[in-house]
PyMOL Python script that loads the backbone (N, CA, C, O; Angstrom):
from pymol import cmd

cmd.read_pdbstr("""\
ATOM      1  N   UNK A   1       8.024   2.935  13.977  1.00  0.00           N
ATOM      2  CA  UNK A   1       7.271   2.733  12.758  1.00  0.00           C
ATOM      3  C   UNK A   1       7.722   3.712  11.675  1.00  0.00           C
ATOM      4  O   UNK A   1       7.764   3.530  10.459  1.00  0.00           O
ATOM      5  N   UNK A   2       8.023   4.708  12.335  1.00  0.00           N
ATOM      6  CA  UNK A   2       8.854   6.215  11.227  1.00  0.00           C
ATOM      7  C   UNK A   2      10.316   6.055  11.078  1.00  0.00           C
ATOM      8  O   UNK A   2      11.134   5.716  11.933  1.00  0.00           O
ATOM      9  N   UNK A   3      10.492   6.354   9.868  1.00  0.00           N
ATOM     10  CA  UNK A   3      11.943   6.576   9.605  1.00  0.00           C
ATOM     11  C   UNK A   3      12.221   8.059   9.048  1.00  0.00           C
ATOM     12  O   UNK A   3      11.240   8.614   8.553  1.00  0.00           O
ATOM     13  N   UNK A   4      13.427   8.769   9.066  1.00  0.00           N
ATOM     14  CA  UNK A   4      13.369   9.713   8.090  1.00  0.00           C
ATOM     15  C   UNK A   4      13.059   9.614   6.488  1.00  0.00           C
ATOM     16  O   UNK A   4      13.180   8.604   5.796  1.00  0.00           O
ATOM     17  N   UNK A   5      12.679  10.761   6.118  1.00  0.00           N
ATOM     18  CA  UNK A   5      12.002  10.224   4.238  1.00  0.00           C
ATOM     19  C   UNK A   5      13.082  10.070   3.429  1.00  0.00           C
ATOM     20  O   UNK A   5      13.211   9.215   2.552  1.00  0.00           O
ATOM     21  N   UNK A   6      14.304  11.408   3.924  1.00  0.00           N
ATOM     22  CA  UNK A   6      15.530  10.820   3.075  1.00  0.00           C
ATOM     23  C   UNK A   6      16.567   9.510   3.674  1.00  0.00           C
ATOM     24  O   UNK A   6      17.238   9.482   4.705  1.00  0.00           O
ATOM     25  N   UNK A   7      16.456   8.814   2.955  1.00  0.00           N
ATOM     26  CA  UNK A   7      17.483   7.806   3.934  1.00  0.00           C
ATOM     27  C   UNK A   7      18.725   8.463   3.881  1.00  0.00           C
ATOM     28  O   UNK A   7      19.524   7.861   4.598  1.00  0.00           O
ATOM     29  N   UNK A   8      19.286   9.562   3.268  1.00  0.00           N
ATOM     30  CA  UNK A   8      21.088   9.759   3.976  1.00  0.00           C
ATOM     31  C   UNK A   8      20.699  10.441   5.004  1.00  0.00           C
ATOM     32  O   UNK A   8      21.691  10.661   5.700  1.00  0.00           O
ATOM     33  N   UNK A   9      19.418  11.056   5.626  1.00  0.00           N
ATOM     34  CA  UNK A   9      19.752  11.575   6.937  1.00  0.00           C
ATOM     35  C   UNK A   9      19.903  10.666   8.052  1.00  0.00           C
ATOM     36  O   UNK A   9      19.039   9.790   8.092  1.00  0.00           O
ATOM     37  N   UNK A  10      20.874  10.643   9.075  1.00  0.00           N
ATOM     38  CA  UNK A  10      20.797  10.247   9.959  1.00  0.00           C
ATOM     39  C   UNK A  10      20.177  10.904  11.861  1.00  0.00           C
ATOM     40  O   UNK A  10      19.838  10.368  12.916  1.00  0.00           O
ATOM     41  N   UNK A  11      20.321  12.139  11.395  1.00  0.00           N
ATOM     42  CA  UNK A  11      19.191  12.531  12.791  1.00  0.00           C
ATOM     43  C   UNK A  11      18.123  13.334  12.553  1.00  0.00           C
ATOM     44  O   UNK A  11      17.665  13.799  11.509  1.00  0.00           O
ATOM     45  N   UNK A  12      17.818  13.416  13.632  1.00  0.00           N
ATOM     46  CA  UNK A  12      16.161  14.323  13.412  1.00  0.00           C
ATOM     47  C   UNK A  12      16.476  15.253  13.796  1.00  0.00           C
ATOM     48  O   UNK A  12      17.187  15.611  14.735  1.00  0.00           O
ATOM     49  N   UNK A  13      15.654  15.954  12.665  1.00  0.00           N
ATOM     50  CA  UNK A  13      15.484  17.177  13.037  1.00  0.00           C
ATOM     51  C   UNK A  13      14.121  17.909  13.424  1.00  0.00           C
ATOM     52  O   UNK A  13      13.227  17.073  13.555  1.00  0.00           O
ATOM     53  N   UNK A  14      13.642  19.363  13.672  1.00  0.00           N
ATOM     54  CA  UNK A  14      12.773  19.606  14.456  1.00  0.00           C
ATOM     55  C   UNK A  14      11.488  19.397  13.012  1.00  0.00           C
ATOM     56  O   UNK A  14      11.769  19.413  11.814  1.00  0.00           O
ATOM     57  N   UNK A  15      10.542  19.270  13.429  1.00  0.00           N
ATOM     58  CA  UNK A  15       9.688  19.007  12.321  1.00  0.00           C
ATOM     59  C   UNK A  15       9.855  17.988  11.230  1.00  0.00           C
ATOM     60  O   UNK A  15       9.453  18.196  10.085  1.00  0.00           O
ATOM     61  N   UNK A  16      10.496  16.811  11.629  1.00  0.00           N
ATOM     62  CA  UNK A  16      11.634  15.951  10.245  1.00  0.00           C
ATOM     63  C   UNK A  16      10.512  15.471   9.714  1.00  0.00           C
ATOM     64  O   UNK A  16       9.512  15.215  10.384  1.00  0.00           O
ATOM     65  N   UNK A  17      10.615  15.310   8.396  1.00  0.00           N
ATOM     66  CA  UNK A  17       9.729  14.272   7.280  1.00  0.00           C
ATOM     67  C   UNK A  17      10.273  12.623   7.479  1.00  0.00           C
ATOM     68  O   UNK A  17      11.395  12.219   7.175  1.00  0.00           O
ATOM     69  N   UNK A  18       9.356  11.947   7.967  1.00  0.00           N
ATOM     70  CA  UNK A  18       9.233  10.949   8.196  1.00  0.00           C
ATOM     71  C   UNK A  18       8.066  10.155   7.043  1.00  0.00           C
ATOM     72  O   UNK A  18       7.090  10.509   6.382  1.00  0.00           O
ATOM     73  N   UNK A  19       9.022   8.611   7.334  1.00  0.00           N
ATOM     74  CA  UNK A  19       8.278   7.834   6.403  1.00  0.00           C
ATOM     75  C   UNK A  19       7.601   6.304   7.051  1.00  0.00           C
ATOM     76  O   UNK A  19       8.314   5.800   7.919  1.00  0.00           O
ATOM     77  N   UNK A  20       6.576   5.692   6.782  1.00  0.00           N
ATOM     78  CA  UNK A  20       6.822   4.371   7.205  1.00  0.00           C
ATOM     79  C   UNK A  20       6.354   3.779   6.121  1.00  0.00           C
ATOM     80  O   UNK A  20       5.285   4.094   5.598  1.00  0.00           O
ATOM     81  N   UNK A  21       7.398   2.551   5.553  1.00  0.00           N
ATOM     82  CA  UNK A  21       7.692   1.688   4.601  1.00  0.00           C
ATOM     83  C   UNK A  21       6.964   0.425   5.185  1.00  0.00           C
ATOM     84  O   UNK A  21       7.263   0.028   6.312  1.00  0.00           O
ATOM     85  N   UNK A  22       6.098  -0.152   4.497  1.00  0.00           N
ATOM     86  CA  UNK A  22       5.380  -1.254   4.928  1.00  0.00           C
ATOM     87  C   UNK A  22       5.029  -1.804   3.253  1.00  0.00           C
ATOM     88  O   UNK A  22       4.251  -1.331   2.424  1.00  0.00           O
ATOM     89  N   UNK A  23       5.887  -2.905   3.179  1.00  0.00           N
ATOM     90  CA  UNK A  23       5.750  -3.273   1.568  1.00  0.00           C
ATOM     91  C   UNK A  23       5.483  -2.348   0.412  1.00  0.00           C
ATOM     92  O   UNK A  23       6.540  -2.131  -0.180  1.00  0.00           O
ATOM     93  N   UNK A  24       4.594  -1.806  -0.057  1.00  0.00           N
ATOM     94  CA  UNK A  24       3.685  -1.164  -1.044  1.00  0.00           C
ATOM     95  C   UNK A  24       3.519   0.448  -0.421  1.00  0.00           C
ATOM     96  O   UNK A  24       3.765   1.528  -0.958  1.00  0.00           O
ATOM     97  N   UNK A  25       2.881   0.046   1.233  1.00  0.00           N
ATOM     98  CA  UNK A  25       1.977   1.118   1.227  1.00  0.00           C
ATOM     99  C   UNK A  25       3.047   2.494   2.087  1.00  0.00           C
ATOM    100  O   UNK A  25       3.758   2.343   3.080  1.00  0.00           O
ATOM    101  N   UNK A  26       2.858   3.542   1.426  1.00  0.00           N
ATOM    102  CA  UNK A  26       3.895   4.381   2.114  1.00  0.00           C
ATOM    103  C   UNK A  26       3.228   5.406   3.292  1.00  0.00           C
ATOM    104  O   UNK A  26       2.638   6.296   2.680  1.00  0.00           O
ATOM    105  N   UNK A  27       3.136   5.557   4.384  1.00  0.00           N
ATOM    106  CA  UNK A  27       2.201   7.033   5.520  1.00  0.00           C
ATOM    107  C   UNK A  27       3.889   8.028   5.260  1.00  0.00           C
ATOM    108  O   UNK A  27       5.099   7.809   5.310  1.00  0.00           O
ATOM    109  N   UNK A  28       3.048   9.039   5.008  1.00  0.00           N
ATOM    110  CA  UNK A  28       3.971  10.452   5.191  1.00  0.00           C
ATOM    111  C   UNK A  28       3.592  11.457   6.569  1.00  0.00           C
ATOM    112  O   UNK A  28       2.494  11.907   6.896  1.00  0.00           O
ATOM    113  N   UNK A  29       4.733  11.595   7.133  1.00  0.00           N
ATOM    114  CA  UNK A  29       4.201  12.431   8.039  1.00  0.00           C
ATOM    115  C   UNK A  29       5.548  13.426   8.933  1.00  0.00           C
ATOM    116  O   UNK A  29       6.740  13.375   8.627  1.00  0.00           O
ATOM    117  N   UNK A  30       5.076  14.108   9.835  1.00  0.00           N
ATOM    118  CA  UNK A  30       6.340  15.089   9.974  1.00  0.00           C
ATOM    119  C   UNK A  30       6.442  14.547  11.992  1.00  0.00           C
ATOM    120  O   UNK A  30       5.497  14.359  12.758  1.00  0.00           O
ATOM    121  N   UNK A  31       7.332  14.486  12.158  1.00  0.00           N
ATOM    122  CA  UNK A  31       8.035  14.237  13.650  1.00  0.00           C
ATOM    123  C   UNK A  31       7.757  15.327  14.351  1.00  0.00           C
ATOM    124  O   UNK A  31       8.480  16.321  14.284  1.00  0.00           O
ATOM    125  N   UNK A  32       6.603  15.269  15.160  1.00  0.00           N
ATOM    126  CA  UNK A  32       6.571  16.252  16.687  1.00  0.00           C
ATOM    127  C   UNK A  32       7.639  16.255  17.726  1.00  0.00           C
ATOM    128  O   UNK A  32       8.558  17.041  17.954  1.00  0.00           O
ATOM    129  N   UNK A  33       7.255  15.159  18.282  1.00  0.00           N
ATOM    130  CA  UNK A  33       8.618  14.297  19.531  1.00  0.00           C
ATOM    131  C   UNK A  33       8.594  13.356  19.487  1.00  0.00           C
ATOM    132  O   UNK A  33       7.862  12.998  18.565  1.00  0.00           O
ATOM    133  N   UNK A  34       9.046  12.518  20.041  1.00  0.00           N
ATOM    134  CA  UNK A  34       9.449  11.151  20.500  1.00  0.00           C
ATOM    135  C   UNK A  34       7.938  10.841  20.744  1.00  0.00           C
ATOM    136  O   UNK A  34       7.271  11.336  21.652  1.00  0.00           O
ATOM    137  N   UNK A  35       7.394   9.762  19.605  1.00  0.00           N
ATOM    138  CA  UNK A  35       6.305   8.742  19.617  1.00  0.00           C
ATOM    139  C   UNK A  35       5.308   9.693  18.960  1.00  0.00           C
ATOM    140  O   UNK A  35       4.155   9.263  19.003  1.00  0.00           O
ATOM    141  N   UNK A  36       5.510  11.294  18.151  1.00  0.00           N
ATOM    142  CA  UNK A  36       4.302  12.258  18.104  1.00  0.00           C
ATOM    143  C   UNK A  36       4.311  12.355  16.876  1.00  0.00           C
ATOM    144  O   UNK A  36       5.400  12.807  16.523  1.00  0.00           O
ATOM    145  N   UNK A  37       3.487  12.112  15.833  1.00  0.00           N
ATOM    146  CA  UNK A  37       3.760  12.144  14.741  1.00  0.00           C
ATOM    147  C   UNK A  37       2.259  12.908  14.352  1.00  0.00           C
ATOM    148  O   UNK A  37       1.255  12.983  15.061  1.00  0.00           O
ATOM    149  N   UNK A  38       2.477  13.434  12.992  1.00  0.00           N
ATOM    150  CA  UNK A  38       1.478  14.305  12.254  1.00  0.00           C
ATOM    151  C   UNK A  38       1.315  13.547  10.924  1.00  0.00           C
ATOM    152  O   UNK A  38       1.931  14.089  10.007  1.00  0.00           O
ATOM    153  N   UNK A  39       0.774  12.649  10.649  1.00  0.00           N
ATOM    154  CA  UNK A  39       0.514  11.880   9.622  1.00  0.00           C
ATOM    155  C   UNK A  39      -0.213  12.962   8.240  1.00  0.00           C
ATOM    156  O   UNK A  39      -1.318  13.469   8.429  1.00  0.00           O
ATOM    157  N   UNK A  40       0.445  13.177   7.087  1.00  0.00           N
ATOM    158  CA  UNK A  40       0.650  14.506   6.413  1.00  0.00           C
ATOM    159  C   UNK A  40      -0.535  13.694   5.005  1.00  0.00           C
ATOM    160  O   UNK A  40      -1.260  14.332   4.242  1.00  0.00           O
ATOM    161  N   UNK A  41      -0.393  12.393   5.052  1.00  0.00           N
ATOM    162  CA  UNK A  41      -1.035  11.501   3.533  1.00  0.00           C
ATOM    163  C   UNK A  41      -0.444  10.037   3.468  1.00  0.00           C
ATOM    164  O   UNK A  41       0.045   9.528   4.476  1.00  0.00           O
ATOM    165  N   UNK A  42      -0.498   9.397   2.303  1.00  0.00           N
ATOM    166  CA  UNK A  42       0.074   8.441   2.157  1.00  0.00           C
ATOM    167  C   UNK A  42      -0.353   7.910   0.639  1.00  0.00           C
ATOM    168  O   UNK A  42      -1.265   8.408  -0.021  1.00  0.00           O
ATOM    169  N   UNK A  43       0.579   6.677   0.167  1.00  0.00           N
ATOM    170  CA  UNK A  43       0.570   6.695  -1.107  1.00  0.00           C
ATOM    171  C   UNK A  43       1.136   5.189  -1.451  1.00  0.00           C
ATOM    172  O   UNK A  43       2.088   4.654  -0.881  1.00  0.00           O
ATOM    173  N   UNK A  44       0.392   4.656  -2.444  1.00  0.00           N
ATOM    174  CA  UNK A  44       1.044   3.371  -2.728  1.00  0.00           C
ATOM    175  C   UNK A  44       2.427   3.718  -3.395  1.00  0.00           C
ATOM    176  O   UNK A  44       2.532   4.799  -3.975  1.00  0.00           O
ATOM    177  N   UNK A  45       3.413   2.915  -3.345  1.00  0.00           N
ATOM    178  CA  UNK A  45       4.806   3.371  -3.748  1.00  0.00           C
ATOM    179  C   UNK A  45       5.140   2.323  -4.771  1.00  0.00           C
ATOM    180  O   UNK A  45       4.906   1.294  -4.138  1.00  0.00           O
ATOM    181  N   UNK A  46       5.532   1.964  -5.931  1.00  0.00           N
ATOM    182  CA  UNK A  46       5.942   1.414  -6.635  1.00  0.00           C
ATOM    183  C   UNK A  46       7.436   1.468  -7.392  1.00  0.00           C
ATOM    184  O   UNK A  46       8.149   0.721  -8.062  1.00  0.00           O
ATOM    185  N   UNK A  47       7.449   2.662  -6.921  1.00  0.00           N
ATOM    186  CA  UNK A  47       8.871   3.262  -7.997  1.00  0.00           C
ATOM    187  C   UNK A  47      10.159   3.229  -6.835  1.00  0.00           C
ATOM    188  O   UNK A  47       9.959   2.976  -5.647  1.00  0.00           O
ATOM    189  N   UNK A  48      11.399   3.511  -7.372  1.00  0.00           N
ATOM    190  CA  UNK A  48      12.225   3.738  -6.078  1.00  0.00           C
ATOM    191  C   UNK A  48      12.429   5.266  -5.330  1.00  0.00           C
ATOM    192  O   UNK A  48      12.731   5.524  -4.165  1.00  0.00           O
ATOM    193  N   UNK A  49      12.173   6.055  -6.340  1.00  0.00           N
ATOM    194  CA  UNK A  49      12.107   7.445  -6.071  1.00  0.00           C
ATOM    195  C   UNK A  49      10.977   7.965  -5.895  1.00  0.00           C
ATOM    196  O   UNK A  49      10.044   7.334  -6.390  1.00  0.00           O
ATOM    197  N   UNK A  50      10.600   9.397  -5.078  1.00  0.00           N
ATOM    198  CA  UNK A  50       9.382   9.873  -5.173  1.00  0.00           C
ATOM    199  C   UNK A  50       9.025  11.010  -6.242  1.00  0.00           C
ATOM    200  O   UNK A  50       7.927  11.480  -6.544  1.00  0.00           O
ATOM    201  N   UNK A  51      10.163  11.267  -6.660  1.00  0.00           N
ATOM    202  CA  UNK A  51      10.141  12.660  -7.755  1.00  0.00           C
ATOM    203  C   UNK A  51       9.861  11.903  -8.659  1.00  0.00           C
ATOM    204  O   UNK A  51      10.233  10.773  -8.345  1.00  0.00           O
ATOM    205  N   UNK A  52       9.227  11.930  -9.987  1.00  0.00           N
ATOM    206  CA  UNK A  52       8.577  11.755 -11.227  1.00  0.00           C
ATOM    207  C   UNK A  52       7.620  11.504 -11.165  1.00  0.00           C
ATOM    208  O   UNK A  52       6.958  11.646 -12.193  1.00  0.00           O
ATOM    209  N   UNK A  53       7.023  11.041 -10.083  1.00  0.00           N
ATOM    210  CA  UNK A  53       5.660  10.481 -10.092  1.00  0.00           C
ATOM    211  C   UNK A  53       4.357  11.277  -9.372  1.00  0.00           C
ATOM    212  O   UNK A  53       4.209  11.284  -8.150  1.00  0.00           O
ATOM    213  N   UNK A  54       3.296  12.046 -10.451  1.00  0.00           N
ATOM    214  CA  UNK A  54       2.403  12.710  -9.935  1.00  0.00           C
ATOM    215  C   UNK A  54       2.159  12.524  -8.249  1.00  0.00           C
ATOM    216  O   UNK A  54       2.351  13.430  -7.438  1.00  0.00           O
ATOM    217  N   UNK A  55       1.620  10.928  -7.854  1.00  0.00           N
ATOM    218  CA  UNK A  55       1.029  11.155  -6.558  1.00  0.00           C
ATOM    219  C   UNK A  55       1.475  11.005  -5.557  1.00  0.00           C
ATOM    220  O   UNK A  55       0.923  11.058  -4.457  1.00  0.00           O
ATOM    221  N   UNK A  56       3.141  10.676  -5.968  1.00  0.00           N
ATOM    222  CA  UNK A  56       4.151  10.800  -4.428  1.00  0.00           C
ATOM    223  C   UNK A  56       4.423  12.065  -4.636  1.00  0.00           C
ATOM    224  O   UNK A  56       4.211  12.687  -3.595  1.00  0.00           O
ATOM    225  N   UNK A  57       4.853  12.854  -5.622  1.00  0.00           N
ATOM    226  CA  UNK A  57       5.146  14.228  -5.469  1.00  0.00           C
ATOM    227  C   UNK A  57       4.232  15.575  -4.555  1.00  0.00           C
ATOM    228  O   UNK A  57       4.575  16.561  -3.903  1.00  0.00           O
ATOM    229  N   UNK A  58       2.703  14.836  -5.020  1.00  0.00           N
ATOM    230  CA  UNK A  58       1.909  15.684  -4.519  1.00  0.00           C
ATOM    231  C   UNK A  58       1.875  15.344  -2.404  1.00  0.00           C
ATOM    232  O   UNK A  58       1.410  16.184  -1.634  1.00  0.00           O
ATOM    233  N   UNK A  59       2.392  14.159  -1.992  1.00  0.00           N
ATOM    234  CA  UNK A  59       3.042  14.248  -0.900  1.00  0.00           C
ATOM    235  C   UNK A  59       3.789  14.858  -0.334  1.00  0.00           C
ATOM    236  O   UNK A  59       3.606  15.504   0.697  1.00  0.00           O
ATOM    237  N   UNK A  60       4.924  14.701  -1.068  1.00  0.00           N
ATOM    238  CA  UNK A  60       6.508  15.454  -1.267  1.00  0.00           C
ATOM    239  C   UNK A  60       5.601  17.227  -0.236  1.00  0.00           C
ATOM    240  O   UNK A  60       5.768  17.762   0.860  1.00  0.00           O
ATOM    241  N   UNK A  61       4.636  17.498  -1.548  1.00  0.00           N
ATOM    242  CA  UNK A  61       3.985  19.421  -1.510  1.00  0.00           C
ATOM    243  C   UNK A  61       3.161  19.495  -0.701  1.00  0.00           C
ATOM    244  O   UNK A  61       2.623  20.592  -0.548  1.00  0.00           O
ATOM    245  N   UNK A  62       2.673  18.158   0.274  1.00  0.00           N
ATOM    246  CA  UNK A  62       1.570  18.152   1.386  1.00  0.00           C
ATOM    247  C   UNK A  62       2.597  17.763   2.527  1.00  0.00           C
ATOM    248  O   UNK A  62       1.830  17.656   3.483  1.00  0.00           O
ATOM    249  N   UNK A  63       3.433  17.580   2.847  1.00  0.00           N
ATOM    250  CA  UNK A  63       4.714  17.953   3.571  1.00  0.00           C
ATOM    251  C   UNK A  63       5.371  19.101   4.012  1.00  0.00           C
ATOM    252  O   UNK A  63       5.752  19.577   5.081  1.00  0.00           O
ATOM    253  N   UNK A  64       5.376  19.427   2.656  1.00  0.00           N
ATOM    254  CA  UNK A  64       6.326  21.148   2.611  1.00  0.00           C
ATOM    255  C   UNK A  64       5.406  21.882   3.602  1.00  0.00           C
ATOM    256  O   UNK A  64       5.685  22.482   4.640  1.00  0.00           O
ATOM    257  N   UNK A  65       4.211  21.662   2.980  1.00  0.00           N
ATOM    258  CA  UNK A  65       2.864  22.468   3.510  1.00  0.00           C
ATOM    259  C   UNK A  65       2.702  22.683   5.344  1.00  0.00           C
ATOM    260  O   UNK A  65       2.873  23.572   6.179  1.00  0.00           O
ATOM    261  N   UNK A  66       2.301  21.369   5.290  1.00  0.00           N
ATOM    262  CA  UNK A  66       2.022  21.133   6.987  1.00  0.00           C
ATOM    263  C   UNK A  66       3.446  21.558   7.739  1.00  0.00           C
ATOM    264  O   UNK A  66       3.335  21.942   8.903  1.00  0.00           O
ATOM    265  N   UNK A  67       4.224  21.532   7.394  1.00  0.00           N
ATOM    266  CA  UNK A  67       5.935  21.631   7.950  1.00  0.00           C
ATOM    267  C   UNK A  67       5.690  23.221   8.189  1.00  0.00           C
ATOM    268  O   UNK A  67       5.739  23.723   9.312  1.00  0.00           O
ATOM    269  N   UNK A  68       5.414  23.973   6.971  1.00  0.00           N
ATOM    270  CA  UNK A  68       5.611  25.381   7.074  1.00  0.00           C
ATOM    271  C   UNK A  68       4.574  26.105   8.000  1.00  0.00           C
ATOM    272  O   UNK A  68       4.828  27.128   8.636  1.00  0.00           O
ATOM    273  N   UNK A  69       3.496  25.513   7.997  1.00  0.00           N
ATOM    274  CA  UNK A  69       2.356  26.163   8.718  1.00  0.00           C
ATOM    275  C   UNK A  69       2.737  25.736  10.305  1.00  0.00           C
ATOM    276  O   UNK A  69       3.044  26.664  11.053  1.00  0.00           O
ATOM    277  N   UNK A  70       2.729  24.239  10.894  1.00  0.00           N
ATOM    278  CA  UNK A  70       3.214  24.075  11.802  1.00  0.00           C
ATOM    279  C   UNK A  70       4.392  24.910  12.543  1.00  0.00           C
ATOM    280  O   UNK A  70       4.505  25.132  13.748  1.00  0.00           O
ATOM    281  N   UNK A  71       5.371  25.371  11.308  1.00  0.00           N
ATOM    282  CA  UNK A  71       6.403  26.465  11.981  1.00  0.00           C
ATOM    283  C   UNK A  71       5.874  27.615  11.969  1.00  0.00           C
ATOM    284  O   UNK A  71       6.419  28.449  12.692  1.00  0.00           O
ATOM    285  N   UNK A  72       4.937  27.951  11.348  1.00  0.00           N
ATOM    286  CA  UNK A  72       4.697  29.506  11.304  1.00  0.00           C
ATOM    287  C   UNK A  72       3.818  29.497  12.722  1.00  0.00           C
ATOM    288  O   UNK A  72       3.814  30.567  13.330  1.00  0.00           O
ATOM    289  N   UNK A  73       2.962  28.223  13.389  1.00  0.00           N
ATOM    290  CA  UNK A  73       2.522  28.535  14.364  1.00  0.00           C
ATOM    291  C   UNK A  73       3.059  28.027  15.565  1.00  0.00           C
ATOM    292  O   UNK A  73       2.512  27.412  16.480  1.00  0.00           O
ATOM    293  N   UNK A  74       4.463  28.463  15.369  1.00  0.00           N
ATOM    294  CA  UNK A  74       5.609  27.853  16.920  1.00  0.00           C
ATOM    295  C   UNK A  74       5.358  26.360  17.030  1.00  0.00           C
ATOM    296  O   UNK A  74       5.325  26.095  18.232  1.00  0.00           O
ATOM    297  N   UNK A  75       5.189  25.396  16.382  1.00  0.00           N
ATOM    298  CA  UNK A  75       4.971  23.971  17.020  1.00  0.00           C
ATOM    299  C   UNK A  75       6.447  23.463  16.992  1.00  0.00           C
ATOM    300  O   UNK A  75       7.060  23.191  15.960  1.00  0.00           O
ATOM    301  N   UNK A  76       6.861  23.385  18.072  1.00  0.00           N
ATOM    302  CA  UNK A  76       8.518  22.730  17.848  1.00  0.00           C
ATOM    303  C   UNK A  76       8.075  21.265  18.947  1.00  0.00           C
ATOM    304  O   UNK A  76       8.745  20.242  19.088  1.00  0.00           O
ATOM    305  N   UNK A  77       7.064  21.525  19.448  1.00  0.00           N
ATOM    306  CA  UNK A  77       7.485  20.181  20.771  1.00  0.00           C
ATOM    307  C   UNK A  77       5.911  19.430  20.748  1.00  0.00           C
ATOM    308  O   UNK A  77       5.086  19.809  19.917  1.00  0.00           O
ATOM    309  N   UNK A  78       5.630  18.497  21.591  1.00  0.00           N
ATOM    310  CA  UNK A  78       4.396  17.887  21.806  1.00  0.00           C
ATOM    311  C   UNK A  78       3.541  18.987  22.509  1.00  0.00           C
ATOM    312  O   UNK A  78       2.536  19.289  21.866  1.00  0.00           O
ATOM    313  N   UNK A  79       3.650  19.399  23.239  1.00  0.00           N
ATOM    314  CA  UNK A  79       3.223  20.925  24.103  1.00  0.00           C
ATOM    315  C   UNK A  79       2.584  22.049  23.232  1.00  0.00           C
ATOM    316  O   UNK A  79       1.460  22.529  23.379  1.00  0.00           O
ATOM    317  N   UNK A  80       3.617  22.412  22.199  1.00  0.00           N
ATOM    318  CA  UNK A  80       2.601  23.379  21.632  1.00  0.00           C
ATOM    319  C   UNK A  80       1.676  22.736  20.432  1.00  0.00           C
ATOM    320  O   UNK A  80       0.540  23.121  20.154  1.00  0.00           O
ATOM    321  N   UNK A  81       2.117  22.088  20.032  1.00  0.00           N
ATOM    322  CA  UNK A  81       1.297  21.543  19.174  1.00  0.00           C
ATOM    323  C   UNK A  81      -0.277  20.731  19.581  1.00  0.00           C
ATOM    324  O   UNK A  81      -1.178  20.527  18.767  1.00  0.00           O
ATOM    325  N   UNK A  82      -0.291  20.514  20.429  1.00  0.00           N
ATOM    326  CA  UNK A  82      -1.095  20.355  21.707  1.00  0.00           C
ATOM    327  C   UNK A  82      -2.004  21.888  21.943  1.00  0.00           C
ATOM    328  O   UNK A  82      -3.199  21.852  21.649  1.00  0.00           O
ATOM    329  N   UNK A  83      -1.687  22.600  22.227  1.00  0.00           N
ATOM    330  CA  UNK A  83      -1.755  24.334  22.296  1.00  0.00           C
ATOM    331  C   UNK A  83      -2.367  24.558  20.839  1.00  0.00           C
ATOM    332  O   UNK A  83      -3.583  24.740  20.788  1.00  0.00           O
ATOM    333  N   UNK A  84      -1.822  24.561  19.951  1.00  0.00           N
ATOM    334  CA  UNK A  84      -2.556  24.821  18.212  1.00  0.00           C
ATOM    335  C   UNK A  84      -3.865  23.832  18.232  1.00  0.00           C
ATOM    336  O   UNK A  84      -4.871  24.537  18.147  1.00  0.00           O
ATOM    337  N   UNK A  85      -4.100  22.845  18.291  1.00  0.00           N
ATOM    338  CA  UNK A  85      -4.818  21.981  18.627  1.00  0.00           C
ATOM    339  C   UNK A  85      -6.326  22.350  19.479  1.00  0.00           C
ATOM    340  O   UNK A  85      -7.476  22.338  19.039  1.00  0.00           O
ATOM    341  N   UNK A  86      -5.887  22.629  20.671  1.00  0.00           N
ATOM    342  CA  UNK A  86      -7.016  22.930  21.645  1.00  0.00           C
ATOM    343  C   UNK A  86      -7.471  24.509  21.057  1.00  0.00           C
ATOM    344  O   UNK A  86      -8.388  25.128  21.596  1.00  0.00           O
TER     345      UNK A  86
END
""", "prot")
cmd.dss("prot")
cmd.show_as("cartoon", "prot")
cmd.util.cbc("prot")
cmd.orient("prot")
């Protein structure tokens, strides 16, 4: 259902920004593991880009966010993040 957010990436990476494209409606969220996702917001999409536009951008900065905190508290796998959680 996730893809990466930039389409020139082709692999994942640890924490990757992921997207799922479903006509209109866009979910943002960051890649735990395989099937683990952290659903970050979401946003109707109209434009082709996400930069210029107030309320995909403010995604774009609720991304950065959860990405950085998640690393600051060791979450690299389903396990610890699981661990932050409980």
């Amino acid at each position: 259902m996730f893809v990466n957010l930039d389409n020139s990436e082709w692999r994942i990476l640890d924490l990757a920004k992921q997207k799922s494209k479903r006509r209109w409606l866009r979910l943002y969220a960051l890649r735990i593991d395989t099937n683990t996702y952290v659903i970050t917001g979401g946003a109707i999409k109209l434009t082709h880009k996400m930069e210029g536009r107030l309320h995909t951008e403010k995604e774009l900065i609720k991304l950065d966010k959860c990405r950085n905190y998640l690393k600051d508290q060791g979450v690299i796998d389903v396990d610890s993040f699981n661990e932050l959680v409980i």
